[in-house]
MITI-199269 format. One record per atom (N, C-alpha, C): residue number from 1; residue in three letters; atom name; chain; y, z, x. Coordinates in Angstrom, 3 decimals, always signed. Layout:
BEGIN
NUM;ala;CA;A;Y;Z;X
...
END
This chain:
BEGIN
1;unk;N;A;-1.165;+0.000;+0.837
1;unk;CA;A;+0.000;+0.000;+0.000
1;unk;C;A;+1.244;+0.000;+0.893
2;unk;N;A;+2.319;-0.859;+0.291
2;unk;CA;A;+3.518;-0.904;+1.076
2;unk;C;A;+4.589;-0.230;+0.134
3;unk;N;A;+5.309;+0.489;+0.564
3;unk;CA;A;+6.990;+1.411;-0.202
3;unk;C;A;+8.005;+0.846;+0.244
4;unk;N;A;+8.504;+0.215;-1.033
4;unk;CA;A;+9.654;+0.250;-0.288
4;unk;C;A;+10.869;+1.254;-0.882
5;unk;N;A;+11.714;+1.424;-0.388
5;unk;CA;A;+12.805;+2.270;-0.573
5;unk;C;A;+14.293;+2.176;-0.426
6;unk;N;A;+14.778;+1.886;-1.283
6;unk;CA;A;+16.056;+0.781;-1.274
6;unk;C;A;+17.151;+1.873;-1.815
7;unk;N;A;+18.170;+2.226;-0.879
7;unk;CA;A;+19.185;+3.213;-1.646
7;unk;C;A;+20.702;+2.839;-1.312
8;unk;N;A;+21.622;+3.218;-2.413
8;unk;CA;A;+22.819;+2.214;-2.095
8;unk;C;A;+23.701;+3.030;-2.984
9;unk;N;A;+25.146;+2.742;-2.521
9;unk;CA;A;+26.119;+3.122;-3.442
9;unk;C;A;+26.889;+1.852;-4.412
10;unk;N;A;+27.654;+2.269;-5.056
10;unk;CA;A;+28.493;+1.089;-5.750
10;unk;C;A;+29.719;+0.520;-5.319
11;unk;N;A;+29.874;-0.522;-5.584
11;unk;CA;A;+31.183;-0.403;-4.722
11;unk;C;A;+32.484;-0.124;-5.607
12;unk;N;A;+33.471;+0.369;-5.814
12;unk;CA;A;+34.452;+0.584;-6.613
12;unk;C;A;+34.784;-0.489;-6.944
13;unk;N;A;+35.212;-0.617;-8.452
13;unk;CA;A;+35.163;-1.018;-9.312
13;unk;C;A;+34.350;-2.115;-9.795
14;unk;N;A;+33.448;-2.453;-9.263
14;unk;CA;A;+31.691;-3.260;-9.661
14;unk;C;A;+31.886;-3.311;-10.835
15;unk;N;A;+31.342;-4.309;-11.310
15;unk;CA;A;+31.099;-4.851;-12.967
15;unk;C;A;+29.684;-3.946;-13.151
16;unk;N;A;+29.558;-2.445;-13.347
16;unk;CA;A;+28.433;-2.177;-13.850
16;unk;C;A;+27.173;-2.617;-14.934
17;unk;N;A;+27.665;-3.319;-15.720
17;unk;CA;A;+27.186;-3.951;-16.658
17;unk;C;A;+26.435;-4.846;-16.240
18;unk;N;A;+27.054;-6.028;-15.399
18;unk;CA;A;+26.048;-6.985;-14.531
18;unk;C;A;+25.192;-6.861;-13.451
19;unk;N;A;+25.425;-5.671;-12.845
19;unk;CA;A;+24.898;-4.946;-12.277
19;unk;C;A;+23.418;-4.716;-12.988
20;unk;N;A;+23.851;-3.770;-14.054
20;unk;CA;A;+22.312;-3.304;-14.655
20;unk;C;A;+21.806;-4.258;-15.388
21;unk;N;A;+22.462;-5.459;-15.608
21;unk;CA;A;+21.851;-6.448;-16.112
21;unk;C;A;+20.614;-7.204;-14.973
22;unk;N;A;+21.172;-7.288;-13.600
22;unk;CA;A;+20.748;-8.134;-12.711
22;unk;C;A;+19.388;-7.397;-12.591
23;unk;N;A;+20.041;-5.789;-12.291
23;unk;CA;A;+18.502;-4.853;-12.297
23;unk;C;A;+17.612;-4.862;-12.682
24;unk;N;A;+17.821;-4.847;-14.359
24;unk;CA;A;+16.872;-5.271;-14.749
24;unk;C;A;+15.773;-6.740;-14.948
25;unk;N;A;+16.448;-7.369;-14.776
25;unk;CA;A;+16.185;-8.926;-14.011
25;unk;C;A;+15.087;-8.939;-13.144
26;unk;N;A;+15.270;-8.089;-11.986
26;unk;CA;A;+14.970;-7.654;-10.710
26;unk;C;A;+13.683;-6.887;-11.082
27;unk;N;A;+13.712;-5.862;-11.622
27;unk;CA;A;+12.617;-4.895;-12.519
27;unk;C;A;+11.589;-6.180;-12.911
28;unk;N;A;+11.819;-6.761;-13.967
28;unk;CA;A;+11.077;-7.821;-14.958
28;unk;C;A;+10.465;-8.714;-13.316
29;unk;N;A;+11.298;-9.368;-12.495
29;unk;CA;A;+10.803;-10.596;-11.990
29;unk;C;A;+9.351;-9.382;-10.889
30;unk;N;A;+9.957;-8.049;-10.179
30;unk;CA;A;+9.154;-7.611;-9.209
30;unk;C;A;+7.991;-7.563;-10.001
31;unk;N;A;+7.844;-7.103;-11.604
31;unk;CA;A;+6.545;-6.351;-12.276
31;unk;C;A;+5.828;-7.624;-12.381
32;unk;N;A;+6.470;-8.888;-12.457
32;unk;CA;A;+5.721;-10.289;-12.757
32;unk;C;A;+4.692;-10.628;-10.923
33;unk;N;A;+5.354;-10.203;-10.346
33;unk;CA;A;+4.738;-10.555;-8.962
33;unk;C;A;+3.083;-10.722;-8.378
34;unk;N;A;+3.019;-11.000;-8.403
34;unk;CA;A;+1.314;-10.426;-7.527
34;unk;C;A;+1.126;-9.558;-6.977
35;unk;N;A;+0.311;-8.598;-6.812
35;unk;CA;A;+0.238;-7.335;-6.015
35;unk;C;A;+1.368;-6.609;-6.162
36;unk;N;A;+2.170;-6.421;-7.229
36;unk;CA;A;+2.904;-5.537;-7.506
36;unk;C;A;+2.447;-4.379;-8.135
37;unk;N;A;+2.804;-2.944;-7.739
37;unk;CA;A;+1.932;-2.099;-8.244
37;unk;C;A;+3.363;-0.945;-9.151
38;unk;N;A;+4.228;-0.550;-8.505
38;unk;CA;A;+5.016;-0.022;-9.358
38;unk;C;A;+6.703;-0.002;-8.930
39;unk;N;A;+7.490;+0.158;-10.420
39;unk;CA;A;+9.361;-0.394;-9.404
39;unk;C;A;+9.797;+1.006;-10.643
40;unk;N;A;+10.521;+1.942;-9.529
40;unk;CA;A;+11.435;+3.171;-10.624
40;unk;C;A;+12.561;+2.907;-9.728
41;unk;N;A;+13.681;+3.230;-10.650
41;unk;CA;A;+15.066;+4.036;-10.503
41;unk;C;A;+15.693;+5.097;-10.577
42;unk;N;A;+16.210;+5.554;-9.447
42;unk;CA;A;+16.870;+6.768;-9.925
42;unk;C;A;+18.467;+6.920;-9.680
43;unk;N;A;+18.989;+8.160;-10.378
43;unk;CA;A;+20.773;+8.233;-9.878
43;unk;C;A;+20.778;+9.493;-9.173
44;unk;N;A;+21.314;+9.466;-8.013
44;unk;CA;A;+21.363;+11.257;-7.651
44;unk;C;A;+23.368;+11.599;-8.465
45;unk;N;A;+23.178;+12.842;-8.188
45;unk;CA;A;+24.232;+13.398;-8.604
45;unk;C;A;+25.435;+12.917;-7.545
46;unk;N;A;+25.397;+12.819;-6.412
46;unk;CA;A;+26.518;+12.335;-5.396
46;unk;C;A;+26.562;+10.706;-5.660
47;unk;N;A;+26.443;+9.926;-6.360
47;unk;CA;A;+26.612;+8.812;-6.754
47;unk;C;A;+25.400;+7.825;-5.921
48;unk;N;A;+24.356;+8.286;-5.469
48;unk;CA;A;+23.927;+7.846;-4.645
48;unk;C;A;+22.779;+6.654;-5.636
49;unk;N;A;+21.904;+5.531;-5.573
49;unk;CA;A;+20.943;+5.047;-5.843
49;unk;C;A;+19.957;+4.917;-5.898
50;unk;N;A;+18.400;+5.480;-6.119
50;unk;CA;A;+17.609;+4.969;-5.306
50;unk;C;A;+16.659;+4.255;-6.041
51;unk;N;A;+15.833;+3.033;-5.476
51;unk;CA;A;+15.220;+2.351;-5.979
51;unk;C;A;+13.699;+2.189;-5.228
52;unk;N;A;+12.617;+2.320;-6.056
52;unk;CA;A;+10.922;+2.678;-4.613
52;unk;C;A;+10.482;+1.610;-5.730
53;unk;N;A;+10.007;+1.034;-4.845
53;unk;CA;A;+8.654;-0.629;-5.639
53;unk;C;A;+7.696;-0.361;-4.268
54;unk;N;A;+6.382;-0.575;-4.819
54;unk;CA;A;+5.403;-0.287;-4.319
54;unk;C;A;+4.402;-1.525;-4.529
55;unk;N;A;+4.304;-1.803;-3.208
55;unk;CA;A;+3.664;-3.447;-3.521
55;unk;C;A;+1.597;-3.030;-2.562
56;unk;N;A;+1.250;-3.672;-2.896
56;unk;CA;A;-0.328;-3.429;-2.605
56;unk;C;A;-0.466;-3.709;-1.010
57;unk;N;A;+0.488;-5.055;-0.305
57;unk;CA;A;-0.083;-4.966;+0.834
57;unk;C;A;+1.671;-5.624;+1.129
58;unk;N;A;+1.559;-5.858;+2.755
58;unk;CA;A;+2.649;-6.762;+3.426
58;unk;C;A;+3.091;-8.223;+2.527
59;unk;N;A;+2.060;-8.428;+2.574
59;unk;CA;A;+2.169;-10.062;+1.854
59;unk;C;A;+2.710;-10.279;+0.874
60;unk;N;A;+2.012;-9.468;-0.078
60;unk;CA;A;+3.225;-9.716;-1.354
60;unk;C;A;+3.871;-9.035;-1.685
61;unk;N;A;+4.434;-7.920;-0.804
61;unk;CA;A;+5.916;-7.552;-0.454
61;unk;C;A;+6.853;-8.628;-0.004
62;unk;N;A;+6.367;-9.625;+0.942
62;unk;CA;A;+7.138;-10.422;+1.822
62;unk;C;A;+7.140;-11.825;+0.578
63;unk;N;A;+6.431;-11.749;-0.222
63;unk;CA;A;+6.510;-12.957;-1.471
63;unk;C;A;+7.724;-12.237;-2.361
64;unk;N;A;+7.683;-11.036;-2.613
64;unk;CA;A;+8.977;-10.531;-3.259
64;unk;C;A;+9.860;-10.834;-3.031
65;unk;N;A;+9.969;-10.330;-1.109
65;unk;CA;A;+11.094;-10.402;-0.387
65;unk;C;A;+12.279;-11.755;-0.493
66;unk;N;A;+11.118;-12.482;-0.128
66;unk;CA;A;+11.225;-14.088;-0.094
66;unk;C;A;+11.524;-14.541;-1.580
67;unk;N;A;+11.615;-14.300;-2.915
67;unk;CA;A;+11.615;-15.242;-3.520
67;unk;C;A;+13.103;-15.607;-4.051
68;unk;N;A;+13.119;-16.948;-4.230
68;unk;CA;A;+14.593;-16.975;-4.423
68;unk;C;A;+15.565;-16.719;-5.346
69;unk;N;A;+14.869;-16.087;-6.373
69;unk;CA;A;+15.972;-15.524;-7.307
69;unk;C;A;+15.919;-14.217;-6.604
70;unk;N;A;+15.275;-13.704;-5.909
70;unk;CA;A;+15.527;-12.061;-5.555
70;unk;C;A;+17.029;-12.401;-4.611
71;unk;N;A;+16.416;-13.589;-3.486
71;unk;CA;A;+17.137;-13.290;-2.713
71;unk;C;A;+18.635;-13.492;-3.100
72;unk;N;A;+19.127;-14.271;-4.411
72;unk;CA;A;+20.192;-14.674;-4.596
72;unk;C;A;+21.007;-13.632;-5.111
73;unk;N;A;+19.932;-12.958;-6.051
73;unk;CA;A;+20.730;-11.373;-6.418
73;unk;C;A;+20.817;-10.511;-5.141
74;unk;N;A;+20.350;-10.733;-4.058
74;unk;CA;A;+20.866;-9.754;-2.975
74;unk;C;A;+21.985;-10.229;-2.380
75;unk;N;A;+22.456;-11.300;-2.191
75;unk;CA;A;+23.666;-11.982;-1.658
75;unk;C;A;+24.558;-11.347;-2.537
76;unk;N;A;+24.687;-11.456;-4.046
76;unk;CA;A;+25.510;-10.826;-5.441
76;unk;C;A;+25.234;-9.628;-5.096
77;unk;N;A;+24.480;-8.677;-5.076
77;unk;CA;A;+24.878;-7.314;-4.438
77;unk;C;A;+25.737;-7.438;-3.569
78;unk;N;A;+25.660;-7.747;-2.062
78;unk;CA;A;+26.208;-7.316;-1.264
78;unk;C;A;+27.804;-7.881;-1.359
79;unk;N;A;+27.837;-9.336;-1.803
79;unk;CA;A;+29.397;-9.560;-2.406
79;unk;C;A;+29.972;-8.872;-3.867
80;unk;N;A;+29.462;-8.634;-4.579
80;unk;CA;A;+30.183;-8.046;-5.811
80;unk;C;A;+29.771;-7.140;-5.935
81;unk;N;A;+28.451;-5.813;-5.417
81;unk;CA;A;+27.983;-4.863;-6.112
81;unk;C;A;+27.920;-3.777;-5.468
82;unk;N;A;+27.440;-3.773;-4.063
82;unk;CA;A;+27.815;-2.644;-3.274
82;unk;C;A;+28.190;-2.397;-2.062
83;unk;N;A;+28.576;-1.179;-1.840
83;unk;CA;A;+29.283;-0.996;-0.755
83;unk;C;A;+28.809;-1.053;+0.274
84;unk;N;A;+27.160;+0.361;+0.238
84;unk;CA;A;+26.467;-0.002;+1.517
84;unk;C;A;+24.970;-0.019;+0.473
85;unk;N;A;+23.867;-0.029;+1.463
85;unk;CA;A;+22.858;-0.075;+0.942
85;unk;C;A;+22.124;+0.300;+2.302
86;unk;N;A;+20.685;+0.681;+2.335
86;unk;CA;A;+19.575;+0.911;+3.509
86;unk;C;A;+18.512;+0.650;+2.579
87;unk;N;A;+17.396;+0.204;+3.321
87;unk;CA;A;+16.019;-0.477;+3.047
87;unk;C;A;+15.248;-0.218;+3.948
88;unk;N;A;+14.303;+0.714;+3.483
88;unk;CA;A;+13.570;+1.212;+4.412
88;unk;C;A;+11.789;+0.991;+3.798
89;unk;N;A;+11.215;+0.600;+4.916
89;unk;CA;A;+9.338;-0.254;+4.014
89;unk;C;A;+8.587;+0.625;+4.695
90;unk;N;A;+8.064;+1.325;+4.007
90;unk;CA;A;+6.981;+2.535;+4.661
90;unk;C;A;+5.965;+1.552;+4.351
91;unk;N;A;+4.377;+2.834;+4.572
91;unk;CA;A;+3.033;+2.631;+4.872
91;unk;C;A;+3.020;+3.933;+4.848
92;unk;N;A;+2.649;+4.536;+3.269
92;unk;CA;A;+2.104;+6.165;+3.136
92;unk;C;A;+0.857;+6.447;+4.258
93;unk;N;A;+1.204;+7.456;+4.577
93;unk;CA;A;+0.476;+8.502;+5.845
93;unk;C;A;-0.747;+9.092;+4.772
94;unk;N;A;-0.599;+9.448;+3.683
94;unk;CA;A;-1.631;+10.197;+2.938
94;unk;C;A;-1.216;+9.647;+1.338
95;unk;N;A;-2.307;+9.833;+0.669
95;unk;CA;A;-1.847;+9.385;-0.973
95;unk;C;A;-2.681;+10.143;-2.020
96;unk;N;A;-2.150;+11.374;-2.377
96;unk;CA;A;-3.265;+12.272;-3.024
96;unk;C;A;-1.947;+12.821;-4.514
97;unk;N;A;-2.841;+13.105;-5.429
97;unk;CA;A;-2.243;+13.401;-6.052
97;unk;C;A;-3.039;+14.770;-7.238
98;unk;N;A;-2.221;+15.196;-8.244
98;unk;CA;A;-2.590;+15.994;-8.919
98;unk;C;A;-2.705;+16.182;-10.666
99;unk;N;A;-3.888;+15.356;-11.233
99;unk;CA;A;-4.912;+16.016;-11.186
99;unk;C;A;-5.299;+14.673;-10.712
100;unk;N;A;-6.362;+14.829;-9.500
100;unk;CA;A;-7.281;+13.521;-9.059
100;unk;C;A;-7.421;+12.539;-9.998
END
């Protein structure tokens, strides 16, 4: 399994609306993917973002990565939507949970 972990602020005064429109866009196209296994959102209280999609292996993480409506909404982030952003692609160390 691959994580990814995508966290970002907004940029002042962002069209929020198209924003959560694109998101969800983004949501719909990752869950359509191959080897897509799961995409949440969250808001922290300091305005912060975070976004974890969890893809089954490298590959079709890198088919996500790569596809071109993703990539066009990432260009539209970074010109109209936010300020900064970090992307960080783990490989869980352990994966246990509760109740088995």
């Amino acid at each position: 399994m691959v994580v990814v972990v995508f966290r970002s602020r907004i940029r002042e005064g962002a069209d929020f609306a198209a924003l959560e429109e694109a998101g969800a866009r983004m949501a719909e196209l990752a869950r359509s993917m191959p080897g897509f296994i799961s995409y949440k959102d969250f808001a922290a209280a300091d305005g912060e973002y975070v976004s974890i999609v969890e893809f089954v292996d490298t590959q079709t993480l890198l088919a996500w990565r790569n596809h071109p409506e993703h990539q066009a909404v990432q260009a539209r982030g970074r010109r109209e939507f936010m300020s900064e952003y970090r992307v960080q692609v783990c490989t869980p160390l352990r994966d246990y949970r509760f109740p088995p």
